[in-house]
C-alpha positions as a LaTeX table, in Angstrom:
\begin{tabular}{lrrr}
\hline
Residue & $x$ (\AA) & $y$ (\AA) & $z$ (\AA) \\
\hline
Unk1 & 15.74 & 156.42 & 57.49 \\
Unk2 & 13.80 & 157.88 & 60.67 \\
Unk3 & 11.39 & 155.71 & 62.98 \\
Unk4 & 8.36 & 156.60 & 61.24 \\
Unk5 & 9.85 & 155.60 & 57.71 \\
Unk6 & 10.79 & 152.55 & 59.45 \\
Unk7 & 7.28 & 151.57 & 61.06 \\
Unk8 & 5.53 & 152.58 & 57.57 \\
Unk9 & 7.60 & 149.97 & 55.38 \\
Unk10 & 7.07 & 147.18 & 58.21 \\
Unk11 & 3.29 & 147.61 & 57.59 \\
Unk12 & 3.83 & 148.06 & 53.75 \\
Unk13 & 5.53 & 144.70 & 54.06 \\
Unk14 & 2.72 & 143.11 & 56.98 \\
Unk15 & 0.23 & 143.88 & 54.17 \\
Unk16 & 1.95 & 142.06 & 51.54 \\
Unk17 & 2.17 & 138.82 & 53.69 \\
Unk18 & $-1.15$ & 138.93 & 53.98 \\
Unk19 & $-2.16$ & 139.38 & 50.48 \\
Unk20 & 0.28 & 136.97 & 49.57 \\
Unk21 & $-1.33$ & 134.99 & 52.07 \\
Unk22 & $-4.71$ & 135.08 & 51.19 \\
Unk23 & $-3.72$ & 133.61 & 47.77 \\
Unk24 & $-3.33$ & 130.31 & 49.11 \\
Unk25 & $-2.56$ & 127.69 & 46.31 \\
Unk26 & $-3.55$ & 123.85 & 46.46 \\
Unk27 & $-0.87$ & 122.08 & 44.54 \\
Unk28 & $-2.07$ & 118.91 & 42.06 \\
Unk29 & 1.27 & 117.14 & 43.01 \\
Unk30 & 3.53 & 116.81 & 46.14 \\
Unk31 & 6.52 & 114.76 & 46.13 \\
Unk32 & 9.62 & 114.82 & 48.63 \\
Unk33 & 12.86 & 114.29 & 46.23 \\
Unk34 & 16.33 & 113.80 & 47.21 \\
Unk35 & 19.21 & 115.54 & 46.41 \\
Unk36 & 22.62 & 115.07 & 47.19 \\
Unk37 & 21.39 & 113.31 & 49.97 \\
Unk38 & 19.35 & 115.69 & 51.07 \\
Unk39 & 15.34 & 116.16 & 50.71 \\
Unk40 & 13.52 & 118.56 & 48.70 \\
Unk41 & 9.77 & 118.95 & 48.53 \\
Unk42 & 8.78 & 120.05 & 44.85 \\
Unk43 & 5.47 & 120.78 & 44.03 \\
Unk44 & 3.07 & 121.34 & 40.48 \\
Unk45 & 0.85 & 124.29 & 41.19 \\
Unk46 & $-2.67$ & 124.52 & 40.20 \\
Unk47 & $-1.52$ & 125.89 & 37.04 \\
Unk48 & 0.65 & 123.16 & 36.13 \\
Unk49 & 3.91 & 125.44 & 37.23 \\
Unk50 & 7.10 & 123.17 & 39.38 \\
Unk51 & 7.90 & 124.75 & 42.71 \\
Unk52 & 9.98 & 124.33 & 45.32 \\
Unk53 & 9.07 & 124.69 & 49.20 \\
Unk54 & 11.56 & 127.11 & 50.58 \\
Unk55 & 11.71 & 125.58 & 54.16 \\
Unk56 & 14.03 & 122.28 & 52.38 \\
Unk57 & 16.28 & 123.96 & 50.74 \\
Unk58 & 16.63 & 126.81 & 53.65 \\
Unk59 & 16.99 & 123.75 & 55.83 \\
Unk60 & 20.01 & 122.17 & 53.21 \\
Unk61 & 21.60 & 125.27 & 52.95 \\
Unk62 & 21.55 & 126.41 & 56.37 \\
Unk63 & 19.80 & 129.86 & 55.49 \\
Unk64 & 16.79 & 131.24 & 57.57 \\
Unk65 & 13.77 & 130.67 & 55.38 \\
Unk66 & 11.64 & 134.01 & 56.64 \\
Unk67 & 15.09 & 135.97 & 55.53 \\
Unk68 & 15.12 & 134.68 & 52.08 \\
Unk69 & 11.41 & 135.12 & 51.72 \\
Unk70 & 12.24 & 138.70 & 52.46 \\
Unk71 & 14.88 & 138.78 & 49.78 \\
Unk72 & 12.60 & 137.15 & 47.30 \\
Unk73 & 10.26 & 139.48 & 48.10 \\
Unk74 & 12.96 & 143.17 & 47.82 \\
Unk75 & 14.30 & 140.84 & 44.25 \\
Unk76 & 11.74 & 142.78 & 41.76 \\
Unk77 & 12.54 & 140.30 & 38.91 \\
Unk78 & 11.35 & 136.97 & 41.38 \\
Unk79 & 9.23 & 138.66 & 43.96 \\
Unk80 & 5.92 & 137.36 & 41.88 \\
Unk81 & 7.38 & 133.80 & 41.66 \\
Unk82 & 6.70 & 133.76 & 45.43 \\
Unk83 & 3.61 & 131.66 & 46.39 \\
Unk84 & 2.04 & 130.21 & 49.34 \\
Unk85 & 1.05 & 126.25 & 49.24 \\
Unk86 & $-0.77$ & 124.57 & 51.42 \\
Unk87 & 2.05 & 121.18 & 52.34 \\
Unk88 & 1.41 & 117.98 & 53.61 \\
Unk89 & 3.73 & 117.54 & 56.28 \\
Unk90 & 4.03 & 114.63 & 59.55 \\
Unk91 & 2.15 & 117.33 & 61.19 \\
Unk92 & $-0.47$ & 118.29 & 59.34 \\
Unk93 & $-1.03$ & 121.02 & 56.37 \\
Unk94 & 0.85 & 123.48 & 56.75 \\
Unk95 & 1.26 & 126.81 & 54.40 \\
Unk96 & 4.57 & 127.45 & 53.14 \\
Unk97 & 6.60 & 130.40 & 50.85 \\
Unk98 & 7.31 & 128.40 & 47.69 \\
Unk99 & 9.66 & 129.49 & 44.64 \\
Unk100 & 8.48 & 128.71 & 41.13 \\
Unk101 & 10.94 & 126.59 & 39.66 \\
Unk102 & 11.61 & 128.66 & 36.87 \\
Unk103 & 12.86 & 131.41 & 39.62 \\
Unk104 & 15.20 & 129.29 & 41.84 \\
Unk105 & 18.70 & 129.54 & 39.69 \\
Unk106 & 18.33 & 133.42 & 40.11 \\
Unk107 & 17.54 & 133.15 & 43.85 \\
Unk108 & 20.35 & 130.89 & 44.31 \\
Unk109 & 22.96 & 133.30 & 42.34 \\
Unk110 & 22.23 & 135.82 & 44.58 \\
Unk111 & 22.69 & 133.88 & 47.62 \\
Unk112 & 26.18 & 135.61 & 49.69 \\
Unk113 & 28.36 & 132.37 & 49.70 \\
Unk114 & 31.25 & 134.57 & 51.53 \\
Unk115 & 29.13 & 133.93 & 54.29 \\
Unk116 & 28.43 & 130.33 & 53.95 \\
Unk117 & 30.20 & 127.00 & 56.02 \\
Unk118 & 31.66 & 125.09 & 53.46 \\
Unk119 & 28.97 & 122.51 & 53.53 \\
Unk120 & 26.13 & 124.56 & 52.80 \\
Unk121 & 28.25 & 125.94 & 49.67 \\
Unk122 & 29.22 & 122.68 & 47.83 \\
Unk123 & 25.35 & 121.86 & 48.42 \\
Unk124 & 24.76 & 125.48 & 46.94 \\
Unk125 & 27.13 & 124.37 & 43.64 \\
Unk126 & 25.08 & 121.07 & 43.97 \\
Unk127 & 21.57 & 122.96 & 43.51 \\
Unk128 & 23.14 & 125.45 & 41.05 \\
Unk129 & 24.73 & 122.87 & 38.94 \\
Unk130 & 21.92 & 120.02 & 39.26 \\
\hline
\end{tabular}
């Protein structure tokens, strides 16, 4: 792939943010859970849909949250399951990339655990077992 390919999929991709962006959603229900010790903020979407944050479980499993949104987004079969909510966090609202629940067992069987510690994989088994 030559520079120009390379500058034309980074806008391709800049203008997908932004749509996907745009589409804010205002979830009915926010709760933090805790799992395995560990907390996970869950949400019901306008259309009475579960989700997950991403920025928890990135944070449990010790994975960048902006590259998994990027995976999400190159995984064809999940890529629509990937919404932005508008969180209620210490500091304010804040919008974050959330998974429909539905989604998340896929995302996390294609997660590399070769390259995982050992604690981020037994909390990977943990989320993929329940």
């Amino acid at each position: 792939m030559d520079k120009q390919d390379d500058q034309e999929n980074k806008r391709h991709q800049s203008k997908e943010e932004e749509e996907q962006e745009s589409q804010i959603l205002i979830p009915i229900v926010q709760e933090t859970i805790m799992f395995h010790g560990k907390p996970l903020v869950v949400v019901r979407l306008p259309n009475s849909e579960p989700g997950v944050v991403l920025r928890w479980i990135c944070e449990n499993l010790h994975l960048d949250t902006q590259g998994q949104v990027q995976r999400i987004q190159r995984t064809e079969v999940i890529a629509d399951d990937l919404v932005y909510t508008r969180v209620q966090t210490e500091g304010g609202p804040q919008v974050m990339p959330t998974l429909i629940l539905f989604s998340v067992p896929y995302w996390l069987a294609t997660i590399d655990t070769r390259r995982m510690d050992t604690v981020s994989y037994t909390h990977l088994r943990a989320h993929e077992t329940g």
